[in-house]
C-alpha positions as CSV (number, residue, x, y, z in Angstrom):
1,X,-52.0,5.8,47.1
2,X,-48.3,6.3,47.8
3,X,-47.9,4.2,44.3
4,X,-49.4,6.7,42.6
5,X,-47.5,9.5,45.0
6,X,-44.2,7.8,43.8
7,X,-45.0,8.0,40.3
8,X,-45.6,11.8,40.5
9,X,-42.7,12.6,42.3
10,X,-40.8,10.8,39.6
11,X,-42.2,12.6,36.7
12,X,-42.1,16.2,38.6
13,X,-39.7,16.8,41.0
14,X,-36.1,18.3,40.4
15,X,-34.5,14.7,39.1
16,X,-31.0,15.6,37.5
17,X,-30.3,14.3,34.1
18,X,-27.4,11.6,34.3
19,X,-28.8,10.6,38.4
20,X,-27.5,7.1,39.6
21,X,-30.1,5.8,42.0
22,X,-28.8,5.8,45.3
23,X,-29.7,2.6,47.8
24,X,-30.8,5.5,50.6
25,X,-33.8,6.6,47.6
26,X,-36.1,4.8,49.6
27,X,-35.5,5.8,52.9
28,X,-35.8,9.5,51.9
29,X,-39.3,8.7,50.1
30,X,-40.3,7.0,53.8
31,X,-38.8,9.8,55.4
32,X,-40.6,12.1,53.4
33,X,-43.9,10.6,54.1
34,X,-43.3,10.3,57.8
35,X,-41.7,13.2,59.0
36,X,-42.1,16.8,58.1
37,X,-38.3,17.4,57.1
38,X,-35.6,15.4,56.5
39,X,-31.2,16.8,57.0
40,X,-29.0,15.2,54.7
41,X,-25.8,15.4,55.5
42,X,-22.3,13.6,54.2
43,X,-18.8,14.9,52.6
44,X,-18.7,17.2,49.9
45,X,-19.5,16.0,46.5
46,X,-20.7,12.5,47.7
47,X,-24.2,13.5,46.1
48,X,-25.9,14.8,48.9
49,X,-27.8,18.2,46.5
50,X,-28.0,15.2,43.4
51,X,-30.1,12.6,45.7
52,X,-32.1,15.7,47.4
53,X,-33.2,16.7,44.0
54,X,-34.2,13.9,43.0
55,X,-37.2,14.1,45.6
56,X,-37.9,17.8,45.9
57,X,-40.4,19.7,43.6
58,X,-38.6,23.4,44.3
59,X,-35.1,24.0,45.9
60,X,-32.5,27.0,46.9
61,X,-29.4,27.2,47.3
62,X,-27.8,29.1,50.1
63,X,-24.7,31.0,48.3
64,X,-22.9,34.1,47.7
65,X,-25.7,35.3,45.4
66,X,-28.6,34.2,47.5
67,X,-27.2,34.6,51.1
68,X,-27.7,38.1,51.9
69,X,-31.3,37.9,51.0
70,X,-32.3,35.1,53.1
71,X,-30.3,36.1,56.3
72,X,-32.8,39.6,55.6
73,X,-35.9,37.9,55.0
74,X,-35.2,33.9,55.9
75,X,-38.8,32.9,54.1
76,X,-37.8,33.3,51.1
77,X,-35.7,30.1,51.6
78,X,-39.0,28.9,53.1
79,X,-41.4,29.4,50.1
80,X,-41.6,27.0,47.3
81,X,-43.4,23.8,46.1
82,X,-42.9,21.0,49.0
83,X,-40.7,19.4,48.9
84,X,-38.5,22.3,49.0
85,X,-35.0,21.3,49.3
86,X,-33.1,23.6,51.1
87,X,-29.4,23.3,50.5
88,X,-26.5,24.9,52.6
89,X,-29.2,25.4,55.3
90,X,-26.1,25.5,57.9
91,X,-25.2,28.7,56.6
92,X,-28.2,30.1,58.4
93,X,-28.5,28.0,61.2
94,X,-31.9,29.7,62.3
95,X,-33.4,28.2,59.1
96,X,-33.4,24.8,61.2
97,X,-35.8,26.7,63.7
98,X,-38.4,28.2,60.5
99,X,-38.7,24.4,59.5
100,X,-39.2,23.0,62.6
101,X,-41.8,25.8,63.3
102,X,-43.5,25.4,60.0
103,X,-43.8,21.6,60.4
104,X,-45.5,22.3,63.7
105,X,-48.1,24.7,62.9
106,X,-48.8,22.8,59.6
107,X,-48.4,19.2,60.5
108,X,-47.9,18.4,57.3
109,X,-45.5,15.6,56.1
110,X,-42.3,15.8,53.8
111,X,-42.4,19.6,53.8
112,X,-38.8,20.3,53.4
113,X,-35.2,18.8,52.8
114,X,-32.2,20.6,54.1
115,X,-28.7,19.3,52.9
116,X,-25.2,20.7,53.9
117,X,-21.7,19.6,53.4
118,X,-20.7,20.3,57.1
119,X,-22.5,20.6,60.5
120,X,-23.3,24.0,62.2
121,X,-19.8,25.1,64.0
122,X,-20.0,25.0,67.8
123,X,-20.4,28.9,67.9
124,X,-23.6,28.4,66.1
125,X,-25.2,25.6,68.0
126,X,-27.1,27.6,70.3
127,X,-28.7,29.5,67.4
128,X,-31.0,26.0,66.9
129,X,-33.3,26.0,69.5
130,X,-34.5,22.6,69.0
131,X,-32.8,19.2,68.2
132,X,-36.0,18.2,65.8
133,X,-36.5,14.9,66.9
134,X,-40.1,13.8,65.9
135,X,-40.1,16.8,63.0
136,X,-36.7,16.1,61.1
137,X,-35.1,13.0,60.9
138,X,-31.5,12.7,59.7
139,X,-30.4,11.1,56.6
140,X,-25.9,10.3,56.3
141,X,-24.8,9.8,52.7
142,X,-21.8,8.2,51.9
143,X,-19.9,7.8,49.1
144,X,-21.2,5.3,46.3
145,X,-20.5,1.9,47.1
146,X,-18.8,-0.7,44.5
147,X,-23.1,-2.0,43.6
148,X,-24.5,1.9,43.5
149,X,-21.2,2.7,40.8
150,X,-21.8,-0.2,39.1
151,X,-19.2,-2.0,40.2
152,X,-20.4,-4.8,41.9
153,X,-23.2,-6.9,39.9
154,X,-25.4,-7.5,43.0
155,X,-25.6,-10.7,42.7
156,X,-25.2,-11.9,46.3
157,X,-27.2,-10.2,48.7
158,X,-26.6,-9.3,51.9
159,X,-29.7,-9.9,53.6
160,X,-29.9,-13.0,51.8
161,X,-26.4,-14.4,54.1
162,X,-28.1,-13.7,56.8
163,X,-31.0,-15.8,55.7
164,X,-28.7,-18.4,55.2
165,X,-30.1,-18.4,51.6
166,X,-28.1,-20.9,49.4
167,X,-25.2,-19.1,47.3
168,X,-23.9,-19.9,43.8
169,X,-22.9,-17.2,42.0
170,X,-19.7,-16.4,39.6
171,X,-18.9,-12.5,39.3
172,X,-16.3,-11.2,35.9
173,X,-12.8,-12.0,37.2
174,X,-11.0,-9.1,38.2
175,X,-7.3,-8.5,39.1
176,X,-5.3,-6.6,41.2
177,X,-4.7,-3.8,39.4
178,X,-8.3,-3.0,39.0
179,X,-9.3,-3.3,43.0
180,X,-6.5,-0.5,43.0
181,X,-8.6,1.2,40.4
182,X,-11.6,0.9,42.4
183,X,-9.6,2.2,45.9
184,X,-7.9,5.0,44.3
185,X,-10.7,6.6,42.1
186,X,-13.0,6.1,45.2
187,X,-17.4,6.1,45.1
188,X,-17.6,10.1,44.2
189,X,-20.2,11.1,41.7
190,X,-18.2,12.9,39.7
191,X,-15.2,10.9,39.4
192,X,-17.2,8.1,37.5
193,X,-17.3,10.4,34.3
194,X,-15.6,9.4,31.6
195,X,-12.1,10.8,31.2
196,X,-12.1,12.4,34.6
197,X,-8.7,12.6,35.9
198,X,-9.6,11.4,39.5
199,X,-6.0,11.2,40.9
200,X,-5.7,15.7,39.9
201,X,-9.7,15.6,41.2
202,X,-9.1,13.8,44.3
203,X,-5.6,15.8,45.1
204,X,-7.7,18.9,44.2
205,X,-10.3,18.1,46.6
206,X,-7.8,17.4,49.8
207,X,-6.3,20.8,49.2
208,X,-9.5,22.7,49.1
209,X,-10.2,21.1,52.2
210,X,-7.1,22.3,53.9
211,X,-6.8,25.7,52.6
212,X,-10.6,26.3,52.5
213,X,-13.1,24.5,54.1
214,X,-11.6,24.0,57.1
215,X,-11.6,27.9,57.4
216,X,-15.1,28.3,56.1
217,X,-17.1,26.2,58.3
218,X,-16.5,28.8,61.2
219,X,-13.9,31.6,59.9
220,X,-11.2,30.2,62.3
221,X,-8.1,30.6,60.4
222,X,-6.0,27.3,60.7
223,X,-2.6,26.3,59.2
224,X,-3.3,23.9,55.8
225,X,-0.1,22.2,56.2
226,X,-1.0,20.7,59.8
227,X,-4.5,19.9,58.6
228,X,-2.7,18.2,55.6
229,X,-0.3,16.3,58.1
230,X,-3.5,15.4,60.2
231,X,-4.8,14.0,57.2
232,X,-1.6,11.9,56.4
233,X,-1.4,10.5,59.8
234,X,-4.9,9.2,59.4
235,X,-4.4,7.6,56.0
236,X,-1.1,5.6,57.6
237,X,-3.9,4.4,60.1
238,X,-6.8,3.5,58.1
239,X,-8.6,0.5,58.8
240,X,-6.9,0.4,62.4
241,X,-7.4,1.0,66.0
242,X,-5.3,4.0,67.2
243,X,-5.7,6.7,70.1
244,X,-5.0,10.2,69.5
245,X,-2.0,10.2,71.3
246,X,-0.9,7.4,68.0
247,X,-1.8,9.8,65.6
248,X,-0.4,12.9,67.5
249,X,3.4,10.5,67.7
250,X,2.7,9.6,63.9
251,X,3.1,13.0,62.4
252,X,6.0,13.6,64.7
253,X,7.6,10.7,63.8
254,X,6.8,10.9,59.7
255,X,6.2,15.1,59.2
256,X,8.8,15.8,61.6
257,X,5.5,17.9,63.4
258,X,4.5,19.0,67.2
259,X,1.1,20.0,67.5
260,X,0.1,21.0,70.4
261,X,-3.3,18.7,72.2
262,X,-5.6,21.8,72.0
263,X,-5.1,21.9,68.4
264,X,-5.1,18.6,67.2
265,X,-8.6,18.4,69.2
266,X,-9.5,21.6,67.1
267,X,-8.9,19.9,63.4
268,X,-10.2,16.5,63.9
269,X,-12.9,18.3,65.3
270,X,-13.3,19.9,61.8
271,X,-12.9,17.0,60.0
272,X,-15.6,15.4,62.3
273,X,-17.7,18.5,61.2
274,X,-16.9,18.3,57.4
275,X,-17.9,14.9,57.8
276,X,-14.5,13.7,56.7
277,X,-13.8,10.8,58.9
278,X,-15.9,8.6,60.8
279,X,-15.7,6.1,63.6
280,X,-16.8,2.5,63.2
281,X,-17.2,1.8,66.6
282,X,-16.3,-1.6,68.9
283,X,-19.1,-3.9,69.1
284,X,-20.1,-5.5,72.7
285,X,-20.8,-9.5,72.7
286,X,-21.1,-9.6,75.8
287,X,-19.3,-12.1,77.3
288,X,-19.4,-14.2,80.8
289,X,-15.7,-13.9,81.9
290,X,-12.7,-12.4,82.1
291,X,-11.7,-11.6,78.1
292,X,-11.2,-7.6,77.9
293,X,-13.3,-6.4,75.0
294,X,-11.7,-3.3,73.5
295,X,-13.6,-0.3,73.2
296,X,-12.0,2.1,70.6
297,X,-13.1,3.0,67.3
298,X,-11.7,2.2,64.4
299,X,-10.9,5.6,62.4
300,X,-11.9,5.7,58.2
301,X,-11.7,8.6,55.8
302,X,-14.5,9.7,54.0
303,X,-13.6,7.7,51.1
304,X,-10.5,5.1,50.7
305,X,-9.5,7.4,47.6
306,X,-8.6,10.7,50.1
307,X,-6.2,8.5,52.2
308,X,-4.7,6.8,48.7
309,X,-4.6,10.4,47.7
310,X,-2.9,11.7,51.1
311,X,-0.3,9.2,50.9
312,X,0.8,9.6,47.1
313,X,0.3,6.2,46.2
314,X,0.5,5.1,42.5
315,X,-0.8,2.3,41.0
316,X,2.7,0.4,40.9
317,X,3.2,2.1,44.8
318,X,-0.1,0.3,45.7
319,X,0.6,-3.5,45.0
320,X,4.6,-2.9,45.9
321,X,3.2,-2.0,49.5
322,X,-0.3,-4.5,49.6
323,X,-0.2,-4.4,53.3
324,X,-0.7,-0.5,52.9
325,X,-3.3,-0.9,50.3
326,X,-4.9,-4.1,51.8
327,X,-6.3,-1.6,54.4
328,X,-7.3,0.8,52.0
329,X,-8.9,-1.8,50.3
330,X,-10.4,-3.1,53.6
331,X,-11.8,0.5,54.7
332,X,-13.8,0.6,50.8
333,X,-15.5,-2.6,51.5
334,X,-15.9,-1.6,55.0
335,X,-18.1,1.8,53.6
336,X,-19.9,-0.8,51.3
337,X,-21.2,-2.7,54.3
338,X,-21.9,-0.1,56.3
339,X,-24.0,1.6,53.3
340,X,-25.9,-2.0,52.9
341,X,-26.7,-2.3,56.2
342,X,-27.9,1.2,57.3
343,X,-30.4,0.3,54.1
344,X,-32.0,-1.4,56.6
345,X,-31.2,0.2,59.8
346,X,-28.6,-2.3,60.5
347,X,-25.5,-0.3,62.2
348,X,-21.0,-1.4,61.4
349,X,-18.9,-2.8,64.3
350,X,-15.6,-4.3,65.0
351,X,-14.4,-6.0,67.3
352,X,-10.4,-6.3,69.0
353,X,-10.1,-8.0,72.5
354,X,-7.2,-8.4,74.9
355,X,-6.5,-12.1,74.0
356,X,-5.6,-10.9,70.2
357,X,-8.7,-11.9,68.7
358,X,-10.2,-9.4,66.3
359,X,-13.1,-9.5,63.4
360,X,-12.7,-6.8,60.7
361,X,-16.1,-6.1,60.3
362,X,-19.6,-6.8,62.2
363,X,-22.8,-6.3,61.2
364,X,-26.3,-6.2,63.4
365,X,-29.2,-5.9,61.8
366,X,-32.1,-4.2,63.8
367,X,-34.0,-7.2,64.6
368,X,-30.7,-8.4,66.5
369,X,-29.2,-10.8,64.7
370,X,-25.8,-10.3,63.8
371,X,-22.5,-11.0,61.3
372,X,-19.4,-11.6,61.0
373,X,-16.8,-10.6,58.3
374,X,-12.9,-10.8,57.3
375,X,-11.8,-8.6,54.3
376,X,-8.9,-10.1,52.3
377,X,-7.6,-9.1,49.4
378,X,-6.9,-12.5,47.7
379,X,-7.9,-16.3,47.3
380,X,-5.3,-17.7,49.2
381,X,-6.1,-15.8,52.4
382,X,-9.8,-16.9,52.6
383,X,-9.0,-20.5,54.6
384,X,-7.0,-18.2,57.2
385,X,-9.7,-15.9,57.7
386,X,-12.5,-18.4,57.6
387,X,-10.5,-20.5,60.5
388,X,-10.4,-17.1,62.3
389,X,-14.5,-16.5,62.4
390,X,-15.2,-20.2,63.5
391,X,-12.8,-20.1,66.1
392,X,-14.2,-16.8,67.6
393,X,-17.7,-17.6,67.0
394,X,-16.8,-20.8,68.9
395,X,-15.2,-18.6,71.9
396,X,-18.1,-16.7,72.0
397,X,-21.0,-19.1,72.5
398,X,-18.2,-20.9,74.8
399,X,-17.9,-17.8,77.1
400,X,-21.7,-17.6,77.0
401,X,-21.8,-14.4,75.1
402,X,-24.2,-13.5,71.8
403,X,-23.3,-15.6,69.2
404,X,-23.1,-14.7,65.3
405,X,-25.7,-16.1,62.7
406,X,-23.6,-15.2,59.7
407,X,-20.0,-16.0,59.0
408,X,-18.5,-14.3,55.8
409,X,-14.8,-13.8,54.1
410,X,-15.1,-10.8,51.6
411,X,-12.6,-10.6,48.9
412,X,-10.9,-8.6,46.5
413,X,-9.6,-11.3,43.6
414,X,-12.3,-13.8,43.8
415,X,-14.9,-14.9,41.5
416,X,-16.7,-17.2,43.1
417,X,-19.5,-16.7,45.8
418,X,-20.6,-20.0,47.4
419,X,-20.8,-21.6,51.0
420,X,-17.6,-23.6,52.7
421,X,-18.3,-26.9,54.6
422,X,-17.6,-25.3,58.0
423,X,-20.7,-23.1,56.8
424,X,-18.6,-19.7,56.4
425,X,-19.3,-17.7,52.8
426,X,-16.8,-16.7,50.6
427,X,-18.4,-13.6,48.5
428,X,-16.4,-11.1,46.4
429,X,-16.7,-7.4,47.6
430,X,-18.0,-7.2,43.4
431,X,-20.5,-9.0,43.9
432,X,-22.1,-7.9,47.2
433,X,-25.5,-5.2,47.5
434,X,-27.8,-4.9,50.3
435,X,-30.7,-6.7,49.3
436,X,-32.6,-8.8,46.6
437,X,-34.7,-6.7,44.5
438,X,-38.5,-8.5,45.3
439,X,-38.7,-8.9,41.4
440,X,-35.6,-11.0,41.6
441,X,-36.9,-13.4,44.4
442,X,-39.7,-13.8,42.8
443,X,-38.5,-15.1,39.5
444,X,-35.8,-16.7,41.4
445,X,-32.6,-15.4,39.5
């Protein structure tokens, strides 16, 4: 039955021509026959409206032309073929109410999709009179990751590693130059086009954000050169652990720039809400003695191209300063592993602790199992990093707390995936995708 459901869909909903299939497709088709609505949200032109499409059978858009109408007479955003996508719902927040009403008095399953490029602003929270929980369930797109772009061949899997599946594979050699490619043009949509000038596009973007959307989202009128020098100080600390009070000294210290606390709390506060940054948090082991574990977030743009972007890099700028880049670089594949493991309701950690130890990435999967991961950008960094995960993994299971069933270097210039003798894999970020595909495993390529 939901074979045959699928199939439909496909031939009649909204599908736009030129649509890469995004890895969260499936989730929305689940969603859709679980729950009466599902919110997509994520950063501007990430492809929320394209993916939403691509399930719904009627949509509006809440704009300039259509806004007046619907704030007079809100069902006729309501009325359409199901799904009906519903996109810029935010703009009238009580829209979240109609649904949720709707999917009560119907009871009827993938009614509606709303999408929106930024949350509702504080002053219009208490206009939603009902979180949803149990009616809508929420859906975060990213930005395309290197396998959704095309950029990675898929042929290592990630649920696979934590199989411990065997791993041979050999990926088209790549160089520096083009992992600075890959960082700088960034996973949107639109800048995969051909002959898209993504370094005007992405510059472009970052000052409509300043001088625009970070006035639109609640008609607060705030100064686009701060938001701009905000933006700077959190590209100089991508990929890293920093406190407010860091960032607050860094655009003193580089911008020459006071900002008062009140107002720094008021833009990343809009960022937050333009989903523009977002926090992957510390991860708990949970260990048996005295070892401090940290518990601060590690701070990531939307997309490693807006801090490359932010900080006027060039390509020659880029490998002259690889420390620089080799956290840009390590914030892309760290959005690639995030994306691959929400796939399957698997959630991105990191972890720091007092005694210097730290593990650039961590991934738990929802039955509990867990991974670990260090992102370098070349070959002869991978014994380094490898020594690194066996030595923490040992300190965990010797301090008695939950111990990792996946070790894993990811790297940049690498061609080779395979598995070292100390049981750590080496895989190229080109490489890497979420899962096999079932028709894969069961040919076994």
């Amino acid at each position: 039955m939901f074979i045959a459901f699928d199939i439909m869909l496909a031939i009649m909903t909204l599908k736009p021509e030129g649509y890469l299939d995004r890895l969260l497709d499936k989730k929305m088709d689940s969603y859709l026959r679980t729950f009466g609505a599902v919110y997509v949200k994520g950063p501007k032109n990430s492809g929320k409206t394209w993916m939403s499409r691509n399930h719904s059978l009627s949509e509006i858009q809440i704009d300039t032309e259509t806004l007046d109408a619907v704030e007079i007479d809100r069902s006729i955003a309501l009325e359409g073929e199901a799904p009906r996508l519903i996109d810029e719902w935010q703009m009238v927040p009580e829209l979240w109410n109609d649904v949720r009403f709707r999917i009560d008095r119907t009871g009827k399953k993938g009614q509606y999709i709303l999408c929106g490029s930024y949350s509702v602003s504080k002053k219009d929270e208490k206009r939603i009179l009902h979180s949803g929980i149990g009616r809508i369930a929420p859906l975060e797109l990213q930005t395309m990751t290197l396998y959704e772009s095309g950029d990675s061949d898929g042929s290592v899997s990630l649920m696979d590693l934590f199989d411990g599946a065997p791993v041979s594979a050999v990926s088209e050699e790549i160089g520096l130059r083009h992992l600075v490619h890959l960082v700088s043009r960034g996973g949107w949509p639109s800048n995969l086009d051909e002959g898209v000038d993504f370094k005007v596009a992405n510059r472009l973007y970052l000052e409509a954000l300043c001088q625009r959307d970070a006035i639109v989202i609640d008609g607060v009128k705030r100064d686009p050169k701060k938001m701009m020098m905000l933006i700077r100080a959190l590209a100089r600390n991508e990929s890293k652990v920093v406190k407010k009070t860091t960032l607050r000294n860094d655009m003193k210290e580089f911008d020459d720039e006071d900002i008062s606390t009140s107002t720094f709390d008021d833009y990343i506060s809009v960022l937050e809400q333009l989903n523009m940054v977002w926090e992957q948090t510390a991860f708990d082991p949970n260990l048996r003695s005295s070892i401090r574990v940290g518990k601060n977030p590690k701070r990531h743009m939307a997309d490693p191209s807006l801090s490359f972007s932010a900080l006027r890099m060039t390509p020659e700028s880029a490998i002259a300063d690889l420390r620089t880049f080799g956290l840009l670089f390590e914030a892309m594949c760290e959005r690639d592993l995030r994306v691959y493991s929400e796939v399957d309701d698997g959630k991105l950690f990191h972890y720091r602790d007092d005694r210097g130890n730290e593990v650039d990435a961590i991934v738990e999967l929802d039955d509990g199992r867990w991974g670990m991961f260090e992102i370098k950008l070349g070959q002869n960094q991978i014994d380094e990093a490898a020594g690194n995960l066996v030595k923490i993994s040992r300190m965990f299971e010797e301090k008695g707390g939950r111990t990792p069933c996946l070790l894993c270097v990811l790297c940049g210039v690498c061609r080779y995936a395979y598995r070292r003798q100390d049981g750590v894999y080496v895989v190229p970020i080109t490489s890497l995708r979420e899962r096999r595909l079932e028709s894969a495993k069961a040919s076994g390529q």
